[in-house]
C-alpha positions as CSV (number, residue, x, y, z in Angstrom):
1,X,0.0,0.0,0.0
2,X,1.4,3.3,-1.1
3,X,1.8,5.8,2.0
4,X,-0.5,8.7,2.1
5,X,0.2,10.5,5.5
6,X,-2.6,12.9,5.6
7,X,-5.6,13.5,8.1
8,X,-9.2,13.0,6.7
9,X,-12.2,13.4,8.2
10,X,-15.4,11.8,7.1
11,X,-18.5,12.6,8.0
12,X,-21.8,10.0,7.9
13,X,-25.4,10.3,10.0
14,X,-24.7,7.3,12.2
15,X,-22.7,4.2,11.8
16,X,-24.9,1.0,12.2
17,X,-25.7,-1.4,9.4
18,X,-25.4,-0.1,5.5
19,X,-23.6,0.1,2.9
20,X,-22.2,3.7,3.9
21,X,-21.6,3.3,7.4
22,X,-19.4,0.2,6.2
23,X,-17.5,1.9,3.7
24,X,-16.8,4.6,6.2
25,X,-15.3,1.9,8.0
26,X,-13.0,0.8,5.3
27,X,-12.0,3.7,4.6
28,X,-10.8,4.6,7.9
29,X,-8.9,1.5,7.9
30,X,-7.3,2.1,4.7
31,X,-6.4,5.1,5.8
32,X,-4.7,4.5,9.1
33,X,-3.2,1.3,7.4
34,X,-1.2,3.6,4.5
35,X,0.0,6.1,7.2
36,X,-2.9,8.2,7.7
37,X,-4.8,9.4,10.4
38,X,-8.8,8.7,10.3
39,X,-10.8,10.5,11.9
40,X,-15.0,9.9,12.1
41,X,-18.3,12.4,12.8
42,X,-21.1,11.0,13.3
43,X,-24.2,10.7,15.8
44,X,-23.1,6.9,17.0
45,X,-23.9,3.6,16.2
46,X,-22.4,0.0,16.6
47,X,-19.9,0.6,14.0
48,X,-17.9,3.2,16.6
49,X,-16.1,0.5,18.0
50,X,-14.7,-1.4,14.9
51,X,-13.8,2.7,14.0
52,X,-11.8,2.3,16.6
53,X,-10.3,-0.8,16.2
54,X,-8.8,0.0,13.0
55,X,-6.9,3.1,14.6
56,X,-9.7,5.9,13.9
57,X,-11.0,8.1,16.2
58,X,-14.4,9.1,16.6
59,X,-16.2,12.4,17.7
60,X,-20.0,12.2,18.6
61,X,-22.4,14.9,17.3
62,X,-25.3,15.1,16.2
63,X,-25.0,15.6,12.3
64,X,-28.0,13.2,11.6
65,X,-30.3,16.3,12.3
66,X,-31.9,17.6,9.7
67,X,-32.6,20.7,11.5
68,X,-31.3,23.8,9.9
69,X,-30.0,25.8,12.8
70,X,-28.6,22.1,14.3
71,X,-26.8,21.5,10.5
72,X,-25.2,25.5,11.6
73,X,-23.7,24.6,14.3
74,X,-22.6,21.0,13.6
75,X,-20.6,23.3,10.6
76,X,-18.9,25.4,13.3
77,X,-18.2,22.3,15.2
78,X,-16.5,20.5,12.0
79,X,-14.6,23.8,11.5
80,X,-13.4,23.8,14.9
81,X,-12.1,20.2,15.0
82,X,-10.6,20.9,11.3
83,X,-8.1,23.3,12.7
84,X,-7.3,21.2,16.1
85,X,-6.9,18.0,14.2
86,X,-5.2,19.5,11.1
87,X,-7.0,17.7,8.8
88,X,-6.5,17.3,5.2
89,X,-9.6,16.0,3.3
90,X,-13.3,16.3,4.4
91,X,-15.8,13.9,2.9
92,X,-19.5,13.8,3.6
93,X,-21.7,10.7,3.3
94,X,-25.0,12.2,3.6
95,X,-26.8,15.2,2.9
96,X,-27.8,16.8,5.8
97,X,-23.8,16.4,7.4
98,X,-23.1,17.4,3.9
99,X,-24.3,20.8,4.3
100,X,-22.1,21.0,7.4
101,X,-18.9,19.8,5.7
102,X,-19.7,22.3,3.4
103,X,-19.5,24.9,5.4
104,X,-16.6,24.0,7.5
105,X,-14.7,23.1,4.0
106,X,-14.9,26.6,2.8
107,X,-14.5,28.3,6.1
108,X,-11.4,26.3,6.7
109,X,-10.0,26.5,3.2
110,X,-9.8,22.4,2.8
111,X,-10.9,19.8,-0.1
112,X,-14.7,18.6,0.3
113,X,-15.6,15.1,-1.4
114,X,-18.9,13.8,-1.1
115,X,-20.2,10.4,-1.7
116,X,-23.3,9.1,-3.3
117,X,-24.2,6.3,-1.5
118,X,-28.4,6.1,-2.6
119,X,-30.5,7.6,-5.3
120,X,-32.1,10.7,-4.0
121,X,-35.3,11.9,-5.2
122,X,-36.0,15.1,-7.0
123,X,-40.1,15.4,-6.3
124,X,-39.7,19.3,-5.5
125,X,-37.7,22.4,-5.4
126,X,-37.3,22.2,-1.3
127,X,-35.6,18.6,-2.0
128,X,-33.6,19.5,-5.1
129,X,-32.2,22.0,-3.0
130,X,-31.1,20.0,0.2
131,X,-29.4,17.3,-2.4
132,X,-27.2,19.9,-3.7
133,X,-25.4,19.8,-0.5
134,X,-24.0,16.9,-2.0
135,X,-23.2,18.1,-5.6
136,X,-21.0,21.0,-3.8
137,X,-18.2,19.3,-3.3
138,X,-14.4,19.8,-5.1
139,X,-15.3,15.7,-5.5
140,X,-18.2,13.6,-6.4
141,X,-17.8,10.0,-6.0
142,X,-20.6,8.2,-7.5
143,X,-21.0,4.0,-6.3
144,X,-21.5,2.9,-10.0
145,X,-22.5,4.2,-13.5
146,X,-26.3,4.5,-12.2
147,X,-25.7,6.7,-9.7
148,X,-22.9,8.9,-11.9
149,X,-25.8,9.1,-14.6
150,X,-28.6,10.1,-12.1
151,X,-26.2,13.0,-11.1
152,X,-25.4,14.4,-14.1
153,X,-29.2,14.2,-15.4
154,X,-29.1,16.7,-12.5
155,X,-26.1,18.8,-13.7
156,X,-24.7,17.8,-16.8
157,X,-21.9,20.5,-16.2
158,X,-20.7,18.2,-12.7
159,X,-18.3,15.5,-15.5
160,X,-15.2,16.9,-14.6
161,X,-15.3,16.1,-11.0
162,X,-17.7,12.9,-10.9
163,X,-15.6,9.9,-10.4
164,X,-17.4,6.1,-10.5
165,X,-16.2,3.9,-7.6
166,X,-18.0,1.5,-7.0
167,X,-18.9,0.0,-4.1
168,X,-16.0,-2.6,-2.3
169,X,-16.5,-6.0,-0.6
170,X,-13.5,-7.6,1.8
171,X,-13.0,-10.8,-0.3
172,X,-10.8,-11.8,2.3
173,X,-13.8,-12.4,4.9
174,X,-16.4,-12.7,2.5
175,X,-14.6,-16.0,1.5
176,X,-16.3,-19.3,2.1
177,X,-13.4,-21.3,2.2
178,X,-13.4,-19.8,5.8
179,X,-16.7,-20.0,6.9
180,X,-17.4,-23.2,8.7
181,X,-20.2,-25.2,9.4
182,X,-19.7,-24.6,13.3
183,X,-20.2,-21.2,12.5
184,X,-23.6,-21.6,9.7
185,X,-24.9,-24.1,12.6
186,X,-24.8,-21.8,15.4
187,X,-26.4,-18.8,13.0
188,X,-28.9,-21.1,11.6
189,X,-30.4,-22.2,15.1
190,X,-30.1,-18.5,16.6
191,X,-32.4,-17.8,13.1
192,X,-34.6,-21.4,14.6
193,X,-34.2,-22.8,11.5
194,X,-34.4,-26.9,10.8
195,X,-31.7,-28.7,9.6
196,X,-33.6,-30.5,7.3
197,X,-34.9,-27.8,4.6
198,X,-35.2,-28.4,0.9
199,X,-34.2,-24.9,-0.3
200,X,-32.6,-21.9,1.7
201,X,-33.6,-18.9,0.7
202,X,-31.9,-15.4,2.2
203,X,-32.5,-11.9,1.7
204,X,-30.3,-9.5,3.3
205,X,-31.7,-6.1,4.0
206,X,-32.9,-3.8,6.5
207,X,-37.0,-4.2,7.0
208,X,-38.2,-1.4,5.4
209,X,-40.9,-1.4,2.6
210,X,-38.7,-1.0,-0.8
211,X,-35.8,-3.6,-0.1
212,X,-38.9,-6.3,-1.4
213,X,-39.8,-8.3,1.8
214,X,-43.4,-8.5,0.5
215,X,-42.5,-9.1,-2.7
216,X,-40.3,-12.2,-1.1
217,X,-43.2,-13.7,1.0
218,X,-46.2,-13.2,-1.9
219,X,-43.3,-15.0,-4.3
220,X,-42.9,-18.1,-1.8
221,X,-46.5,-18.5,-1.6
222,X,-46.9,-18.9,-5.2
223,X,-43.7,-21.0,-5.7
224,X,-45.4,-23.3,-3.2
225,X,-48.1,-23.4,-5.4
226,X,-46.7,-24.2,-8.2
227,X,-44.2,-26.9,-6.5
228,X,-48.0,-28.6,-5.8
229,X,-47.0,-27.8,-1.7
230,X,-44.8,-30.9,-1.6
231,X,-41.0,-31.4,-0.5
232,X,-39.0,-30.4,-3.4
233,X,-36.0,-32.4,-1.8
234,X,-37.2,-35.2,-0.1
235,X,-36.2,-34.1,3.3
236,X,-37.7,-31.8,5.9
237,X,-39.6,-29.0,4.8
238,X,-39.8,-27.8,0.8
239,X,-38.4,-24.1,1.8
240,X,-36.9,-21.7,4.3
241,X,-36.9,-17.7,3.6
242,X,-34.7,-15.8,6.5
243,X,-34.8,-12.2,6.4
244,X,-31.4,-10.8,7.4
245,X,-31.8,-7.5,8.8
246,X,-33.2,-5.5,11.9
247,X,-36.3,-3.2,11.7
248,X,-34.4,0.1,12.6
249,X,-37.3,1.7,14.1
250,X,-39.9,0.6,11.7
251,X,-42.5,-1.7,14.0
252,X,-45.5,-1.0,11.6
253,X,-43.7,-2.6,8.6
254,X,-42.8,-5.5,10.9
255,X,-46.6,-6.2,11.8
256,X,-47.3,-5.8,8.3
257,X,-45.2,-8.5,6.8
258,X,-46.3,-11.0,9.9
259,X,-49.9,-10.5,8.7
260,X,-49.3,-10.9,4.8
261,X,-46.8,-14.0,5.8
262,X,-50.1,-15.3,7.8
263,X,-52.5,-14.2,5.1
264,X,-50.2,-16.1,2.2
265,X,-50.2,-19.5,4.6
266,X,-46.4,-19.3,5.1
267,X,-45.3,-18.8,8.6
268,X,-43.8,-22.5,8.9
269,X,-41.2,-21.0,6.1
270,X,-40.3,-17.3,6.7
271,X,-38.0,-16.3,9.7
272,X,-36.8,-12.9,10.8
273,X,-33.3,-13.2,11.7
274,X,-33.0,-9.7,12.9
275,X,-29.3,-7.9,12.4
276,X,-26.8,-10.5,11.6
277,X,-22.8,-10.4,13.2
278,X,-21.9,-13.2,10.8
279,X,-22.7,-12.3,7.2
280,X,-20.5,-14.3,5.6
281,X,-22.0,-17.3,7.7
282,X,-26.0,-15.9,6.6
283,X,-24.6,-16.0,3.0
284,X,-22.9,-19.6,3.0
285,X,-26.1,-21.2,4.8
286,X,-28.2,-19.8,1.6
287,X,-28.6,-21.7,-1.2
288,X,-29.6,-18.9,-3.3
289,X,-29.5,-14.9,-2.5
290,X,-32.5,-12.3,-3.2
291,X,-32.2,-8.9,-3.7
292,X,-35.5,-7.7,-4.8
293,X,-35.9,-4.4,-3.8
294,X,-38.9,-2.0,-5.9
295,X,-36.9,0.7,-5.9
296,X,-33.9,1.0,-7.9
297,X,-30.9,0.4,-5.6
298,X,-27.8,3.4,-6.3
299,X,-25.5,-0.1,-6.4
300,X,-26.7,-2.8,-4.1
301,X,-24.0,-4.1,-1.9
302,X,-26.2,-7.7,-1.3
303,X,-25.5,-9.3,-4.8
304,X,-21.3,-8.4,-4.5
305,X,-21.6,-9.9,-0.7
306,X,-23.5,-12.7,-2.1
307,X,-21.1,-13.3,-5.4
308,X,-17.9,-13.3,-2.8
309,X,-19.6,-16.1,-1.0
310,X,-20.3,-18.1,-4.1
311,X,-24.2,-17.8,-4.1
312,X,-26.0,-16.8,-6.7
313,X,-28.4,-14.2,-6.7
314,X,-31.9,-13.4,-8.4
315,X,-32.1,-9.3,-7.9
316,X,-34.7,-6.9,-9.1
317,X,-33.5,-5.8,-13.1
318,X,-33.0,-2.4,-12.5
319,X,-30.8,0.4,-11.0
320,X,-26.8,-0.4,-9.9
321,X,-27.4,-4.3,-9.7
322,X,-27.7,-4.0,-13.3
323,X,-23.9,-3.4,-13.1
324,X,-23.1,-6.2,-10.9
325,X,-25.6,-9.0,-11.7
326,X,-24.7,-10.8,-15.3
327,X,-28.1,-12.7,-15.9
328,X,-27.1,-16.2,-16.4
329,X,-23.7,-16.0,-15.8
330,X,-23.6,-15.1,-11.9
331,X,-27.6,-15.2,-10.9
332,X,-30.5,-13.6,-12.4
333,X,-32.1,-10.5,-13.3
334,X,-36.6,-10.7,-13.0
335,X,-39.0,-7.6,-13.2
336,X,-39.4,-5.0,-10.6
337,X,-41.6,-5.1,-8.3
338,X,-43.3,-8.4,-9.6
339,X,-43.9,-11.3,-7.2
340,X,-45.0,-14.0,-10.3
341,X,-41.6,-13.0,-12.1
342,X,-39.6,-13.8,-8.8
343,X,-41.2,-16.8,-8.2
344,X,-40.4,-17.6,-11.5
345,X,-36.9,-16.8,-11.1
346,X,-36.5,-19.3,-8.0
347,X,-38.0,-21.4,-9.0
348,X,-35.5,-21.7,-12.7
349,X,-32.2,-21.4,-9.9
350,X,-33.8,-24.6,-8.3
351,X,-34.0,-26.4,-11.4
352,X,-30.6,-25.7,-12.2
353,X,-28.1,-28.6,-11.6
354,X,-26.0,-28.5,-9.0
355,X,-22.7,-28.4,-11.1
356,X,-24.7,-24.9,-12.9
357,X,-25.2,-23.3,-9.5
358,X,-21.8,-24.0,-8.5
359,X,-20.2,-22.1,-11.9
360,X,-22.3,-19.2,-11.6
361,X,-20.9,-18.7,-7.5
362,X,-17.3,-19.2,-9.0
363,X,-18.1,-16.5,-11.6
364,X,-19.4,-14.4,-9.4
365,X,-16.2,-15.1,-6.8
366,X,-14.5,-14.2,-9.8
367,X,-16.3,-11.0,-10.6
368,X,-16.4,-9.9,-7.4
369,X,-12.6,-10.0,-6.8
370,X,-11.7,-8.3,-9.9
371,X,-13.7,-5.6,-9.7
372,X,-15.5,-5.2,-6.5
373,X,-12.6,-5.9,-4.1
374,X,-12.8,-3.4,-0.7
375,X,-8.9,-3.1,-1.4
376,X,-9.8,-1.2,-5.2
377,X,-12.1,1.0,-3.8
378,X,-10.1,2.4,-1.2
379,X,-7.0,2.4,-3.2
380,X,-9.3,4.4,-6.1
381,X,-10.8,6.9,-2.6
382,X,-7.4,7.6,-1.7
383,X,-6.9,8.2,-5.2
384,X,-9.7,11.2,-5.3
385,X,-8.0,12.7,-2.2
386,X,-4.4,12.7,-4.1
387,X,-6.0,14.5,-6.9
388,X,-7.3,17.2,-5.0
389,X,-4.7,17.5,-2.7
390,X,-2.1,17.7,-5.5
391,X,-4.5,20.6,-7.1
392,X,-4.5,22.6,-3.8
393,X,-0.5,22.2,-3.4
């Protein structure tokens, strides 16, 4: 790793489970690892400690507020800790700490790069305006070719400094040479899952309404139907769907899906696993991974996780995923939003031999360690911050 002894601040709402909060993570690392010093803003989270661990240092404030007068004076705090901590590089993860960065970048005189992490929406003046916190910055990282294009739909004029990284995955723990089956047992019966189940379905997402959770249970229901309700493997029960993810707050969506999981007859067969510690085990117990969110996803970290691990995916055909789902090759793309065309889908990846499953996890292995490595997008971050350092000098 080539030395880059500078001081960068990043800036995120909070650091629990997400894409973002774990590529702040990496990046600290990466950072600390070639040199650096990393330091972290955010409102908490259980991601603080593994900050931490990796040599970063984190200040607690409350840049998740949306309040304007709040965003004011997290600015004046960033500004403050920007001259006591010398730091180098600013980058903002969000909009609303966005705003702040902003401020403390051109009241301090340093670099601001900004990350798109989702796909904003655009409905109205008021929330055109709080996303161009984001399109402020002296760098734009966009998470794949989706995103870049949604951004510059925006501001065609925003080419010169929009660079496409996309998003990374540690191919050294997401490897399932080092999972064992201790460590799938012991997830597998905190989940309350049987051993004996015909097919294992997993989909890894927070519950909230667009990642596809109803679209999962209304496409189980129908797959049963169409497998005639019987075992499909001649031991145990025909199916097992484990949601992979914690509510975050959102109780109403939870009652919802128990009700539609009663109402489609398939309780016996859908489990909420809550937040997960172990992904790489939750991805090497599957048998195939689903990623069927309704809206488009800015790049959708699930199917690289899932390709790392071997296991291949049937994700929603639209947004990022586009980008790193080949259909046929390392899972399969169905219609948005669509529960008969995911069914379908499932029910093709269990007709598939086992030898056909295996090649399209090796391809995706192979995919993902190419180009989705955690290592090439922190070496292409770092990258960014050269740039604009070396234009400032």
């Amino acid at each position: 790793m080539i030395r880059f002894e500078k001081t960068v601040l990043q800036v995120i709402p909070r650091l629990d489970a997400g894409g973002a909060e774990r590529t702040t993570l990496e990046i600290a690392d990466a950072v600390t690892r070639s040199g650096g010093n990393a330091i972290v803003v955010t409102a908490g989270g259980r991601l603080v400690k593994n900050i931490e661990n990796v040599g970063g240092r984190v200040f607690i404030a409350p840049v998740a507020s949306k309040n304007p007068w709040q965003i004011w004076q997290n600015g004046k705090f960033l500004s403050a800790l920007i001259t006591r901590e010398k730091v180098d590089i600013i980058h903002a993860r969000s909009r609303a700490p966005a705003w702040s960065a902003l401020f403390a970048a051109r009241k301090t005189g340093i670099p601001l790069v900004s990350t798109y992490h989702g796909a904003y929406s655009e409905k109205s003046r008021i929330k055109r305006f709080y996303n161009s916190s984001m399109l402020r910055a002296d760098r734009i990282i966009a998470n794949s070719h989706f995103t870049a294009e949604r951004i510059l739909a925006t501001d065609h004029t925003l080419s010169d400094i929009v660079r496409v990284i996309p998003r990374g995955v540690d191919i050294r723990t997401f490897d399932p040479k080092k999972v064992s089956a201790d460590r799938v047992n012991t997830l597998a019966n905190e989940w309350g899952v049987p051993e004996k189940v015909g097919v294992k379905l997993l989909l890894p997402a927070r519950l909230t309404p667009w990642k596809g959770h109803e679209i999962a249970i209304e496409a189980l229901s129908k797959l049963l139907v169409r497998l005639g309700n019987g075992n499909t493997s001649g031991q145990g029960q025909p199916l097992a769907l484990v949601f992979c993810g914690g509510a975050q707050g959102k109780g109403d969506f939870v009652s919802q899906l128990r009700a539609l999981i009663d109402e489609c007859g398939v309780r016996e067969m859908v489990y909420m696993g809550g937040d997960c510690a172990d992904m790489p085990a939750a991805y090497a117990w599957a048998d195939i991974v689903l990623a069927p969110s309704t809206k488009p996803e800015a790049f959708g970290r699930v199917a690289i996780e899932a390709s790392a691990m071997e296991k291949p995916v049937i994700a929603a055909n639209h947004g990022g995923v586009r980008e790193t789902v080949i259909r046929g090759e390392t899972g399969l793309l169905v219609t948005p939003d669509n529960s008969d065309a995911l069914a379908h889908g499932i029910f093709r990846m269990m007709n598939l031999t086992p030898e056909e499953r295996r090649s399209m996890g090796e391809k995706g292995r192979a995919r993902a360690t190419s180009l989705f490595s955690s290592d090439a997008m922190c070496d292409a971050t770092i990258g960014v911050y050269r740039e604009l350092l070396a234009e400032r000098a």
